[in-house]
C-alpha positions as CSV (number, residue, x, y, z in Angstrom):
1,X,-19.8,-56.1,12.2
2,X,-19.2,-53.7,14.7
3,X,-20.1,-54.4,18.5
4,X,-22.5,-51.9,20.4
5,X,-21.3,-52.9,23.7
6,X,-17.7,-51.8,25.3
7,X,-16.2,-55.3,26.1
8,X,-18.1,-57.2,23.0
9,X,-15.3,-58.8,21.2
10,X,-15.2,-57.9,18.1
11,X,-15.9,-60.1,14.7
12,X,-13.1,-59.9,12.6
13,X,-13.7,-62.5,10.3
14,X,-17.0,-61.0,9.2
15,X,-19.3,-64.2,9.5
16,X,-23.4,-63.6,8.4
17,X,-25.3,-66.1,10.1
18,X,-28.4,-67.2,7.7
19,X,-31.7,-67.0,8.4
20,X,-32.6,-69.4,12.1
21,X,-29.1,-70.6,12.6
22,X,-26.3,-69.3,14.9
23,X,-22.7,-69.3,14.2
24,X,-19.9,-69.2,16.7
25,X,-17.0,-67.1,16.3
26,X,-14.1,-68.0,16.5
27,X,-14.6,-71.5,15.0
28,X,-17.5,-71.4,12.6
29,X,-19.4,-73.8,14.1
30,X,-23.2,-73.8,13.3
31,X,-26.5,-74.5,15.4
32,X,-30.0,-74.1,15.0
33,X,-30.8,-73.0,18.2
34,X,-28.9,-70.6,20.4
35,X,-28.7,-72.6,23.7
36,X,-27.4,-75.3,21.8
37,X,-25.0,-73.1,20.7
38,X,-23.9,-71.9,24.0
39,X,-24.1,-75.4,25.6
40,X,-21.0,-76.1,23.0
41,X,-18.7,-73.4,24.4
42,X,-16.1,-75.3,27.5
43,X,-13.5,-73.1,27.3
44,X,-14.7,-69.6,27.4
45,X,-12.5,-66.9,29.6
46,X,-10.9,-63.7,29.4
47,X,-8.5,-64.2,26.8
48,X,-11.4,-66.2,24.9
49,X,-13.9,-64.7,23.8
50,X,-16.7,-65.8,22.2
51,X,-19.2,-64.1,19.9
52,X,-22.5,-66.0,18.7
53,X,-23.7,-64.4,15.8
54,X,-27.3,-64.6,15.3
55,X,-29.2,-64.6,11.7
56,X,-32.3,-63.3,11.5
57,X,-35.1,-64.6,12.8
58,X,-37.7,-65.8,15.5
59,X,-36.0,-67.9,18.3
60,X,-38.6,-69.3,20.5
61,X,-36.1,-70.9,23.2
62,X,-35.2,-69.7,26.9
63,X,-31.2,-68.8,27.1
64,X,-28.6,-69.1,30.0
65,X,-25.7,-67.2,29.1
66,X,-22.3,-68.4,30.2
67,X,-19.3,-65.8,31.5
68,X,-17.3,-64.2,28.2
69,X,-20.2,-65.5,25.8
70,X,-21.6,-62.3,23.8
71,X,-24.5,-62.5,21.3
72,X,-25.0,-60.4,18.6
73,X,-28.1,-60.1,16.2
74,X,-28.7,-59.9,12.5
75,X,-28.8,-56.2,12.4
76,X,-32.1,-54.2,11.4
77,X,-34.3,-53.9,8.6
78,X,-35.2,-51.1,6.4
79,X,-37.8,-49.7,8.8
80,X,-34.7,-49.6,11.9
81,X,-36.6,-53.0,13.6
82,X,-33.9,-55.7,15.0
83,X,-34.2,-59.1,12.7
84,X,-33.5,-61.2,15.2
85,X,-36.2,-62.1,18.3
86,X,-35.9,-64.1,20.8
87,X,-38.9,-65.2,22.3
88,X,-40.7,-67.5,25.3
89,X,-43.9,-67.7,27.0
90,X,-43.7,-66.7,30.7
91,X,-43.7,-69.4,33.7
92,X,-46.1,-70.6,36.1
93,X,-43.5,-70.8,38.6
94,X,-44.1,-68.0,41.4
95,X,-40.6,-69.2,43.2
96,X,-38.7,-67.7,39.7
97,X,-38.8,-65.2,37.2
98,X,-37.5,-67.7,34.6
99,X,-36.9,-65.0,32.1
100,X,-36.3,-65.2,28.1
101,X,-32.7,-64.5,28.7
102,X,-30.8,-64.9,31.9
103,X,-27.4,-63.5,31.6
104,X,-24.3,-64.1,33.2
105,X,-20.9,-61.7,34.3
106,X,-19.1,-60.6,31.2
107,X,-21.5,-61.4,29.0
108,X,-24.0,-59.1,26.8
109,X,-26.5,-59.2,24.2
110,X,-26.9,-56.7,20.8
111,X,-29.5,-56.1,18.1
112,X,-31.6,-58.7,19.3
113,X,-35.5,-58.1,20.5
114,X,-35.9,-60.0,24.0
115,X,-39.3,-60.9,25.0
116,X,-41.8,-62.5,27.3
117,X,-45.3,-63.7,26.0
118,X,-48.3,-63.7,28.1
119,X,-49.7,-67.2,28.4
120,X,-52.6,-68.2,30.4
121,X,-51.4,-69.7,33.6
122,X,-48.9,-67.4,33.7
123,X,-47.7,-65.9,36.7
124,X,-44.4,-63.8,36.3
125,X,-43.6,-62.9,32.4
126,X,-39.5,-61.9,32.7
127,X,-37.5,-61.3,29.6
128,X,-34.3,-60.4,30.6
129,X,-32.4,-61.6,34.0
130,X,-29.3,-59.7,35.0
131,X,-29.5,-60.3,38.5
132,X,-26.6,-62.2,40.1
């Protein structure tokens, strides 16, 4: 696969996620959910680099991402639209954004549709968080 953002390691070893499950590369390690997925990594840095690769897919979960952690989607369908989503009401929390994605330094996300659903109750609706 080939990585749309400069610093994205890239996948040599060519793994397809499946369809709702995540794979971590290097290692091959396999999760259903993407947080739990990132919650695995202890030793990311610099000189490792780690690249979840995403199948496709509709993952209704709030992320954190950690430092040197890069996520990369299933790629797009016939009509150009990302495979991957994923997805989570907004909060009722006025103090927060609490966003679908909150990233971290050195860290990015590719081919993957971020977004924040309207729920009643809701008063901030934030799907990406790069502040910090």
């Amino acid at each position: 696969m080939q990585s749309f953002v400069t610093g994205m390691p890239q996948n040599t070893a060519q793994v397809q996620a499946a369809a709702n499950q995540v794979v971590i590369d290097p290692g091959g390690q396999t999760f259903s959910t993407i947080q739990a997925a990132i919650d695995s990594i202890t030793d990311a840095s610099h000189q490792k680099q780690y690249l979840l690769l995403v199948g496709p897919g509709i993952y209704n979960e709030k992320i954190t991402l950690k430092e040197w952690v890069f996520i990369e989607g299933a790629g797009q369908d016939a009509h150009g639209n990302n495979t991957t989503t994923i997805s989570a009401p907004g909060s009722s929390d006025a103090s927060s954004t609490n966003p679908t994605v909150r990233a971290a330094s050195n860290s990015g996300v590719t081919a993957v549709n971020i977004e924040s659903t309207f729920t009643p109750g809701a008063i901030m609706c934030a799907a990406l968080d790069c502040t910090g």
